[in-house]
GUDRENKE-958472 format. One line per field, with one value per residue (C-alpha): x, y, z. Coordinates in steps of 0.25 Angstrom, whole numbers, always signed. Layout:
<recs>
x	X ...
y	Y ...
z	Z ...
</recs>
This chain:
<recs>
x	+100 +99 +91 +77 +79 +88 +79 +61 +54 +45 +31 +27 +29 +29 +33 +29 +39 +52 +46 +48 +62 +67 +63 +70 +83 +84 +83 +94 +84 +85 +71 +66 +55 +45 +39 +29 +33 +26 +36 +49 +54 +46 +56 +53 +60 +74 +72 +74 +87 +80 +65 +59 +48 +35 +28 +20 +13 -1 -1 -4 +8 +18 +14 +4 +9 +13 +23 +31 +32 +37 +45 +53 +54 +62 +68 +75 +79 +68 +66 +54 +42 +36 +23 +21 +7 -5 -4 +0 +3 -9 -9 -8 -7 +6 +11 +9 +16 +28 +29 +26 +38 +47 +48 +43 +32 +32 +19 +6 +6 -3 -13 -15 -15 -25 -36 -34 -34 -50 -58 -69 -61 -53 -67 -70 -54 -55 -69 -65 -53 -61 -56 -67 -70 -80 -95 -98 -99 -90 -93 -94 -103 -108 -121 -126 -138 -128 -122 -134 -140 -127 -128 -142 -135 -123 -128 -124 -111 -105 -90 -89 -76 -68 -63 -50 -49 -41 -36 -51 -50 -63 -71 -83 -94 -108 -114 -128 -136 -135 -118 -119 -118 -108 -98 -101 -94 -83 -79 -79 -72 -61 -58 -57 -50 -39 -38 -45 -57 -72 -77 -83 -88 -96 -92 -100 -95 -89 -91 -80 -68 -54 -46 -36 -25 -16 -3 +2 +14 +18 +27 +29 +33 +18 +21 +11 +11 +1 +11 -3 -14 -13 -26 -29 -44 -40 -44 -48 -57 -53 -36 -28 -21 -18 -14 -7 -3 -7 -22 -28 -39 -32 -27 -17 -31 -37 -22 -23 -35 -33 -19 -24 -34 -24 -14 -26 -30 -17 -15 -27 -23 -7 -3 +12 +20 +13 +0 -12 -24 -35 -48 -60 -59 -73 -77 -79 -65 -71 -63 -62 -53 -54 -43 -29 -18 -10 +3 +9 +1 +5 +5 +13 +23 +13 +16 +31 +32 +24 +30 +44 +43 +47 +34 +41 +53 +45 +37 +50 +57 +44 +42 +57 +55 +58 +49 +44 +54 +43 +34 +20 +25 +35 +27 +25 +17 +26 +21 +12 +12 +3 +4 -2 -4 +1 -7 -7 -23 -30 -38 -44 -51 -57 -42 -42 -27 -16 -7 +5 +18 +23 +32 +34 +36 +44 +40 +40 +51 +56 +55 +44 +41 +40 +37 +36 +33 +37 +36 +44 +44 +44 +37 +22 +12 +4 -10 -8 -1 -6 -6 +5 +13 +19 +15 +20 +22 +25 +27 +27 +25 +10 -2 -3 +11 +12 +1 +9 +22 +13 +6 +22 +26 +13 +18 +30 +25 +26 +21 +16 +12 +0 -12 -9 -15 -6 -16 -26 -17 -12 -25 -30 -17 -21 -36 -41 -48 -37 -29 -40 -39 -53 -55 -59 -71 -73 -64 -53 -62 -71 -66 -51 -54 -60 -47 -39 -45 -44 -29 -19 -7 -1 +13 +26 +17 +9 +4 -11 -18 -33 -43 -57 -61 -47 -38 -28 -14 -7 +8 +15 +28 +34 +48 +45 +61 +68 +59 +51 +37 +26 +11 -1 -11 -26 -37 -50 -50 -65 -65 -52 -57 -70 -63 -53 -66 -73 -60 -60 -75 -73 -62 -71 -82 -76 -63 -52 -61 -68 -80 -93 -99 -105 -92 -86 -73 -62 -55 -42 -36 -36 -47 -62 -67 -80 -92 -105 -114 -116 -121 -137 -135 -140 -127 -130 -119 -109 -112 -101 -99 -85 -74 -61 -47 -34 -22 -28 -42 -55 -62 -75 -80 -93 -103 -101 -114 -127 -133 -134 -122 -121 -108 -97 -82 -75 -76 -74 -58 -55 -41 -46 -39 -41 -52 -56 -71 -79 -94 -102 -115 -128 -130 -145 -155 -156
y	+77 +69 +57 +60 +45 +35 +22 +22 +11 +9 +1 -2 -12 -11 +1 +12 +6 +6 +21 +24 +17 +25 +39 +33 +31 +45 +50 +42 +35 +19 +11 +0 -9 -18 -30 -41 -57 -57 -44 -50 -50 -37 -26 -15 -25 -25 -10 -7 -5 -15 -22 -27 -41 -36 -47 -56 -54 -48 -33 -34 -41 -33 -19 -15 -20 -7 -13 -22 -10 -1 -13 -11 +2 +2 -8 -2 +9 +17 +30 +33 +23 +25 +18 +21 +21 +8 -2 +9 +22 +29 +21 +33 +22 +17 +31 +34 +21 +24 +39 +32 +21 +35 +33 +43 +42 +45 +49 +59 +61 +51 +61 +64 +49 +47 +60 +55 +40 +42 +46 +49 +59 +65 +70 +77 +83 +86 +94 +101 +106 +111 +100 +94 +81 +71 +73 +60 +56 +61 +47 +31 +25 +12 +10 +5 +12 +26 +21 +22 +35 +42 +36 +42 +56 +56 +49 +34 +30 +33 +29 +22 +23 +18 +29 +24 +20 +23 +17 +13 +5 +6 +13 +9 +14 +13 +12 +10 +6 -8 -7 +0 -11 -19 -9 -1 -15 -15 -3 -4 -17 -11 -2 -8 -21 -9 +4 -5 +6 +3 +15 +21 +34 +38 +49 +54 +46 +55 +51 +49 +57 +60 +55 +65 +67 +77 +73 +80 +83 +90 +91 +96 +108 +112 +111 +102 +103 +94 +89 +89 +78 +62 +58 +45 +44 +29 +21 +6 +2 +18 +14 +19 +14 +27 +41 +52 +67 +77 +74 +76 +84 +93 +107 +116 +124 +111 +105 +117 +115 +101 +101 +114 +103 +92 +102 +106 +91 +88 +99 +98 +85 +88 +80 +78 +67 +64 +62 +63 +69 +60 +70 +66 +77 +78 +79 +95 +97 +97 +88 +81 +75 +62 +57 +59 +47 +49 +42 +43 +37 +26 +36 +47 +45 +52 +64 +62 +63 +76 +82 +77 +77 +62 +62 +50 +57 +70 +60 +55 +68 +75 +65 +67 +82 +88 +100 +96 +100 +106 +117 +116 +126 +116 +106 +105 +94 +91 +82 +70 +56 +42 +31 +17 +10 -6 -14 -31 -30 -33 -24 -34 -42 -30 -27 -38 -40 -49 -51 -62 -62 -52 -60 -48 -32 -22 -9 +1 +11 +26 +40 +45 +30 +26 +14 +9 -6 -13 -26 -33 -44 -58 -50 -54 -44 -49 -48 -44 -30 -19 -24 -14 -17 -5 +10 +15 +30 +40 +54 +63 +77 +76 +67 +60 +59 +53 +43 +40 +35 +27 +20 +16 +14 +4 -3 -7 -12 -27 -35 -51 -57 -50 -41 -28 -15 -13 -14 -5 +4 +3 +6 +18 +24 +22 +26 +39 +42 +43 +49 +60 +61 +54 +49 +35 +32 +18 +13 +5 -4 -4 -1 -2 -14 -22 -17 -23 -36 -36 -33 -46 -47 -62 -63 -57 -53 -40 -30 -28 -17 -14 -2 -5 -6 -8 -20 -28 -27 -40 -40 -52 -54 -60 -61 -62 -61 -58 -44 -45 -40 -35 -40 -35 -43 -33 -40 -34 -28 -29 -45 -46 -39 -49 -60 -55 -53 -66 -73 -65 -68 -83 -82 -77 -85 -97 -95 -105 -116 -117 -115 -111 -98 -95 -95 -81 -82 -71 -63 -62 -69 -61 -61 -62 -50 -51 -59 -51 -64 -76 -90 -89 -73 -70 -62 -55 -52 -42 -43 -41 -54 -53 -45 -49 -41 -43 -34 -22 -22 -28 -34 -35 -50 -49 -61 -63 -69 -69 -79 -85 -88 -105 -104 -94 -102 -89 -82 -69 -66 -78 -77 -82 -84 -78 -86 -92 -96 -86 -90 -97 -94 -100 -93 -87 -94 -89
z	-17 -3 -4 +1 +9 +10 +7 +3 +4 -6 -1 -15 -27 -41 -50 -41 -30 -41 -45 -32 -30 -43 -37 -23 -32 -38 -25 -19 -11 -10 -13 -4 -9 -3 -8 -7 -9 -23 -28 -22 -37 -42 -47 -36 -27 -34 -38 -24 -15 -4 -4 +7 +8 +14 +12 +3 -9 -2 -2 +13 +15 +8 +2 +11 +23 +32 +42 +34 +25 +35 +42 +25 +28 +40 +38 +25 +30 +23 +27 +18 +11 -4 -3 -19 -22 -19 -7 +4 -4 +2 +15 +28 +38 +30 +28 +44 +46 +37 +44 +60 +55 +53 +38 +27 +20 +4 +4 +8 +23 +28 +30 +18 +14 +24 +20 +4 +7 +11 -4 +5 +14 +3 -3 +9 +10 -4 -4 +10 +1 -11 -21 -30 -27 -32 -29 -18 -5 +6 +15 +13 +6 +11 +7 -7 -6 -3 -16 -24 -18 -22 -36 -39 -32 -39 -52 -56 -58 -44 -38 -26 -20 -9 -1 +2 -14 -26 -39 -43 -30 -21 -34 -40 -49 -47 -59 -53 -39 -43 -43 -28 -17 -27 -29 -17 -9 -20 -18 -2 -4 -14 -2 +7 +0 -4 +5 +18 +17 +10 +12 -1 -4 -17 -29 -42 -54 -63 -77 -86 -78 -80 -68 -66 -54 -50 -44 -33 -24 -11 -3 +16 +12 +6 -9 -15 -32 -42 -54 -65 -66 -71 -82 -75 -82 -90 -79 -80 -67 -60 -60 -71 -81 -90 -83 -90 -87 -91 -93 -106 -100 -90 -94 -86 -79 -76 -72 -63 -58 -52 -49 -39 -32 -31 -22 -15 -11 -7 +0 +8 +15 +15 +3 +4 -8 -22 -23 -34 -34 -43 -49 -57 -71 -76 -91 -86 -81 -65 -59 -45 -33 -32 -24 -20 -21 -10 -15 -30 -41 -50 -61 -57 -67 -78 -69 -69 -83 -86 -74 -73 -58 -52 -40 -32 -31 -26 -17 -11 -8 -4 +7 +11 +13 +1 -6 -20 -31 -40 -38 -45 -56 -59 -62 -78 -85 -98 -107 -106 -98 -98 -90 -95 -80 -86 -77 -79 -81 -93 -99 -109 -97 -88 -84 -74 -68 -74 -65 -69 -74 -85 -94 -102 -97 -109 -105 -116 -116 -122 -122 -112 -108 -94 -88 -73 -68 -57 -64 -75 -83 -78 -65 -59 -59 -46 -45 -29 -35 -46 -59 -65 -74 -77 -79 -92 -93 -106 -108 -121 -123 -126 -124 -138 -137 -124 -130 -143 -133 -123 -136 -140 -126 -123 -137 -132 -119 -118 -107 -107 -96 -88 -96 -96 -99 -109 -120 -114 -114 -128 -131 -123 -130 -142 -140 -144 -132 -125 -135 -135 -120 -116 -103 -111 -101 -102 -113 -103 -99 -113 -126 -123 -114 -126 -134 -125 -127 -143 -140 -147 -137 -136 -126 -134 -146 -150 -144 -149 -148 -151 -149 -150 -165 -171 -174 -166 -174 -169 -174 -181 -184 -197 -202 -219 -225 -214 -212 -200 -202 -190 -196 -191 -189 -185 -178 -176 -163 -160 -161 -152 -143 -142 -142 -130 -124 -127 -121 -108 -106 -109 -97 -88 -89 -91 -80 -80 -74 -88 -81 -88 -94 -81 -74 -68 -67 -59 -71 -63 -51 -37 -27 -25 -21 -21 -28 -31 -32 -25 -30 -35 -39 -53 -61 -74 -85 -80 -65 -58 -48 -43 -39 -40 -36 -43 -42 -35 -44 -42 -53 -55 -62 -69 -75 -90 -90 -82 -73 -58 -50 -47 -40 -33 -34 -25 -13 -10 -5 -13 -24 -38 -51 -64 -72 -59 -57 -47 -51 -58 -67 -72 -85 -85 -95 -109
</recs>
């Protein structure tokens, strides 16, 4: 086969970019990479042919910078960009500048980018189109008072979201009109902070829904095929960590049913490349749009292994004029797939992010195993970036079995250095919830939160694992008569778990200063989003007073303890360090 293209740059970083690069091999294609100041040493740059510097460490110097990634482009000899997904993957004014610079695009038209890109247009496509969507509004919402008309309409809790969002990004839930005007400016702000738009519209909550997508593809020659749908319902704060294919509650009717929409959506805005269709599944089997990624995802490689079809080399060969090679009757969902999304966050602390260096990185390995990273040991996972670590994927010929091989593989994982998700994910394995196909409402950040924070893991040693009401088996090793022997020693899970929490309690209040108990302290370093009180406001315990983003998340910093503010340390837009002092409280009077 002729090479689609002689050289693709690749406007990414990380795992997705040396994906990209191994599709580009097969093809005969050679890789380019870009890359920032801080990745000079990162393995994407020497897994290409060439790399190109865009700029230092700031996204907006390097991976989001337009011209300077065009400028790579042609200087390279490239004839076509990636853009892989994040930074400007669903970006229409890069993709009209790459097509204006006489390059190809591997990608949607922008078009299409640009009628998807909008939450609050798409609704209006998709109804016009007769897809379900969502009961809400079809305009911004600016207005508090708006907020909480539509709350007694629609009935409390609601979802504010950014229009321009995605990933959890620019999403809220309103609990009550008391959280209106707060998370009403968060969600504005996320969106504009990350897509450069604020404007928010307003949806029913759904209680307790499967999040389930539909994968599609299409070609210019007017094919356009759905490849079956993802389970992304284990969420932690509306992003992903677990995904897998095909869903435990969607049969071959229902499978029908929703791929049948996800063409139609496409095709209703002229969908050419990879792309994914995201839907709300009901408890009653009704499900809903609720937006389309117009890129490929992080986890299209659960698709891969049920279909057997590689969707970057389709996305590669599509964009150089090439019909699909499959049909829709050819597509056939074998077996079953999970990923495990291994993020530096941990999930014993509210899953703030830990960033730093990773001293240790032995990815598991064997049949149906496969993992993909873009970091390796003795590398810096940056707190400027995504916290991924890796994705690690497995395939077997049905569900329990496919759980039985992650279990084994997430056993042999080892990594020391950063906080990982590693343990969480050890344990929702091993839960019967998610063995019996549950969508496990509230037990990432609850019960299996807590779990995590009885877990015994010390650098080099054992790998603990503990669900809520079991023990802790921590593992010794003794040599008696030259026969080598593992003991177990099992601690009450219950009073680990209290203690883990006492100590993250003690950190917080007290931060690296050593202040008092009626110190506030930032959880993680990054940067001072906002402050929801001033000096002389009354806080009670719980109330959130900060908001502070680290590696593409905001986190929320509530009071421990109730009582008047006496002093503010930080400003707003200020960088802080984890365990540094944001505020200061007077307890109230017993």
């Amino acid at each position: 086969m002729t090479p689609p293209f002689e050289r693709i740059l690749v406007a990414n970083r990380g795992e997705i970019a040396i994906r990209v690069f191994r599709a580009c091999r097969e093809l005969g294609v050679s890789p380019i990479a870009v890359y920032s100041e801080a990745d000079a040493g990162a393995p994407h740059v020497r897994l290409a042919d060439e790399a190109v510097l865009l700029g230092a460490a700031a996204p907006s110097e390097s991976y989001l910078n337009i011209p300077r990634l065009i400028a790579a482009a042609l200087r390279t000899g490239a004839q076509a960009i990636h853009p892989g997904y994040g930074f400007l993957a669903e970006s229409a004014s890069f993709a009209t500048a790459v097509q204006e610079a006489g390059l190809v695009w591997i990608g949607p038209p922008p078009s299409a980018i640009d009628a998807m890109g909008s939450k609050i247009n798409s609704r209006v496509l998709m109804a016009g189109a007769g897809v379900p969507i969502v009961p809400g509004t079809m305009e911004e919402i600016s207005d508090a008072a708006r907020v909480i008309e539509l709350g007694e309409q629609y009935g409390w809790p609601i979802a504010l979201k950014a229009s321009a969002g995605g990933g959890g990004r620019g999403l809220k839930v309103v609990h009550e009109a008391g959280e209106a005007e707060r998370l009403l400016d968060a969600a504005r702000r996320e969106g504009e902070a990350w897509f450069g738009n604020g404007a928010v519209y307003v949806e029913k909550y759904v209680e307790d829904p499967r999040h389930v997508e539909i994968q599609v593809m299409a070609d210019t020659h007017g094919a356009t095929v759905h490849l079956g749908e993802r389970d992304c319902t284990l969420q932690r704060r509306h992003q992903k960590i677990v995904e897998e294919s095909p869903s435990p509650a969607v049969n071959a009717d229902l499978r029908a049913r929703m791929g049948a929409m996800a063409v139609a959506a496409a095709e209703a805005v002229g969908y050419v490349g990879a792309g994914t269709v995201e839907c709300l599944l009901d408890r009653h089997g009704e499900f809903f749009f609720l937006e389309m990624n117009t890129r490929i995802q992080v986890e299209h490689p659960v698709t891969e292994l049920v279909t057997g079809i590689d969707l970057v080399r389709e996305q590669i060969l599509v964009a150089a004029g090439h019909p699909l090679s499959f049909a829709q009757d050819d597509v056939v969902m074998r077996g079953h797939a999970i990923e495990c999304r291994v993020n530096a966050e941990d999930p014993a602390n509210g899953f703030t992010p830990s960033p730093g260096k990773l001293l240790r990185h032995r990815p598991p390995s064997g049949p149906g195993v496969r993992v993909e990273s873009g970091v390796e040991e003795g590398g810096e996972i940056n707190d400027r970036y995504d916290p991924m670590v890796a994705k690690l994927l497995v395939w077997d010929t049905s569900r329990e079995r496919a759980i039985a091989r992650m279990r084994r593989a997430l056993d042999e994982y080892e990594i020391v250095g950063p906080k990982t998700l590693l343990p969480m994910h050890r344990i929702v394995m091993r839960s019967p919830e998610f063995a019996a196909g549950e969508t496990c409402a509230g037990l990432v950040e609850g019960a299996w939160a807590d779990a995590c924070a009885a877990l015994v893991a010390e650098p080099g040693g054992p790998v603990g694992l503990a669900a809520a009401g079991t023990t802790i088996p921590r593992h010794v090793p003794v040599e008696v008569d030259g026969r080598r022997y593992d003991v177990v020693l099992r601690l009450p899970a219950a009073a680990g778990a209290e203690e883990a929490r006492e100590r993250i309690r003690a950190r917080q209040s007290a931060g690296a200063s050593g202040a008092g108990e009626g110190a506030i302290a930032s959880p993680m370093q990054g940067t001072l989003l906002a402050l929801e009180v001033a000096e002389g406001d009354h806080v009670e315990a719980g109330q959130i007073v900060a908001v502070v983003e680290a590696m593409k998340m905001e986190n929320e910093v509530a009071s421990l303890h109730a009582g008047t503010v006496v002093h503010v340390h930080v400003q707003v837009g200020q960088g802080v360090q984890a365990g540094q002092i944001l505020l200061e409280l007077a307890g109230d009077e017993a």
